[in-house]
N, C-alpha and C positions, 0 to 999 in steps of 0.2 A: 215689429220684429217677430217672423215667427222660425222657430226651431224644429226642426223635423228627425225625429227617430225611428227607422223602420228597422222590422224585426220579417219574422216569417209571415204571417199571419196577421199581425199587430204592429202596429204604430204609436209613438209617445209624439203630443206635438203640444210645445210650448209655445205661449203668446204674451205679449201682455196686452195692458186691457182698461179701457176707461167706462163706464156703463150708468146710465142713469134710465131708471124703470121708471115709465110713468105712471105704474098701479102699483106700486110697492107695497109690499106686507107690511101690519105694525110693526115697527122697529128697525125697518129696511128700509129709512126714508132716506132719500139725498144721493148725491152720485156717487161710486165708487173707484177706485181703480185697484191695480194689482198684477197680477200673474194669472194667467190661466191655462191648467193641464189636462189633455184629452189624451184618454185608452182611443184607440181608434180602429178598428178593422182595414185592413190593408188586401191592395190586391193588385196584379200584374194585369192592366190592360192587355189588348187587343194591337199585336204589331200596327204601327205607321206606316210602314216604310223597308226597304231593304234589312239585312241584318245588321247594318252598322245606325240606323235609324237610331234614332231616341227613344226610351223605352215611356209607355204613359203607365203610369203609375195613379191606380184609383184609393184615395182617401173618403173611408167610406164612415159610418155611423158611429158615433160615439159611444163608448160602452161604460166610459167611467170618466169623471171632471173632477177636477181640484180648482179650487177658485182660490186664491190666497189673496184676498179684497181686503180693505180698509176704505174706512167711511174717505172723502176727501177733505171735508171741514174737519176731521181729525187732525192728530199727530202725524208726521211721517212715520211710516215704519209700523205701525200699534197693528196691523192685522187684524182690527177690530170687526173684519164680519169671514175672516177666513171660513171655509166650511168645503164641505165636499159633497156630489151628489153618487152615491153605491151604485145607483142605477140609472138605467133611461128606458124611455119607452119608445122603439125607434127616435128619432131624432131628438125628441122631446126630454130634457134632465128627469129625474124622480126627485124629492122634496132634499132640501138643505138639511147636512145633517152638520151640526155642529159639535166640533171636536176640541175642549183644552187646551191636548196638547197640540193641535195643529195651529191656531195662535201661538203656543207658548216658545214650539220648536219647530216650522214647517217643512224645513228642509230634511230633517233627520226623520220625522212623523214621513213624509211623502219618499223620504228610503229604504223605512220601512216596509211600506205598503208596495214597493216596485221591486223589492226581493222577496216578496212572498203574491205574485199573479197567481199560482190558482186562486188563492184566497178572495183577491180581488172580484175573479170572475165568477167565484162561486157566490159572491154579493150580487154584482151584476144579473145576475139570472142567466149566465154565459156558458151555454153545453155544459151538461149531467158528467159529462166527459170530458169537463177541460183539461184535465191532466195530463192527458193522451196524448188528447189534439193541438193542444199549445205548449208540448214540452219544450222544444227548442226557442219560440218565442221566451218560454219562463228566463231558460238558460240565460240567454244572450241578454234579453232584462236587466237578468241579476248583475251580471257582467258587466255594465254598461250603465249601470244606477247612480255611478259616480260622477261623469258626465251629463247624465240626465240633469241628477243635483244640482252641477256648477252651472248649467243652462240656469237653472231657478234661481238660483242665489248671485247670477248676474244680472239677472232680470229685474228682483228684489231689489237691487241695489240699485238702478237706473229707475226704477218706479219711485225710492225714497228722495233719489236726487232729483227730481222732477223731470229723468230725461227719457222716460217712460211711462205709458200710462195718461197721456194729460189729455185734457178737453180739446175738442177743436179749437179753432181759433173762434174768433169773433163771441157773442150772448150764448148763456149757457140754452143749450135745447133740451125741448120737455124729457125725447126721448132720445137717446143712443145708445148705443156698441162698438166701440174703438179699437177691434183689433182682427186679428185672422180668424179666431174661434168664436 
């Protein structure tokens, strides 16, 4: 399932998500599953076609991720490796940062952090000038965080019922990535 929120400039895209890293960090063993949320840089293709054509729509580089993961041999629901990445390096995330209260409350933590975008992007390393340049993006954001929310916390909820998030079929494999992001 992926969910798509565009704004002017920016894009929120929900997914969930099953992931099993075959070089895992200590304490980062075993597969994961979850929700996973991308800041994403948006932009207006190049016409197809006529004016009544379909318009392409480019989803470009990630600027900010929320991973809201639990181990799988866990509990449902425990959140037990939630974390977020501040940054990226082109496409590449920058390290795990692990946040409390993003276990403790994810949805309310990840509404927080989606009514205050500059903030975000002043993490990111996103224009000196993002205030400027993404006011309307922020606006509409803030506007629109409640919907974003209930994306996640229906996502949440089909991840814990196991109707999201789950392994391929057949033997577990060394490595995978289970979703749109």
């Amino acid at each position: 399932m992926l969910y798509a929120f565009g704004f002017e400039r920016l894009g929120v895209l929900v997914s969930d998500l099953y992931f099993v890293n075959p070089a895992p960090k200590p304490g980062q063993e075993g597969a994961e599953r979850g929700v996973r949320l991308e800041l994403r840089m948006l932009g207006l293709g190049e016409p197809k076609g006529s004016i009544y054509a379909g318009s392409a729509i480019e989803i470009g580089h990630p600027v900010w991720r929320v991973d809201l993961l639990e181990t799988v041999s866990g509990p449902p629901g425990s959140l037990n490796r939630a974390h977020h990445h501040p940054a990226f390096n082109g496409w590449e995330p920058g390290a795990r940062v692990f946040d409390p209260e993003l276990s403790a409350n994810p949805v309310a933590w990840l509404g927080e952090q989606l009514s205050d975008l500059p903030a975000v992007l002043t993490r990111a390393g996103v224009a000196s000038d993002g205030k400027a340049e993404f006011a309307a993006d922020a606006k509409q954001l803030a506007e629109r965080a409640a919907e974003i929310m209930a994306a996640v916390r229906g996502l949440l909820g089909d991840v814990k019922a196991g109707r999201a998030g789950v392994p391929p079929e057949g033997d577990q494999p060394d490595s995978a990535r289970l979703s749109w992001l």
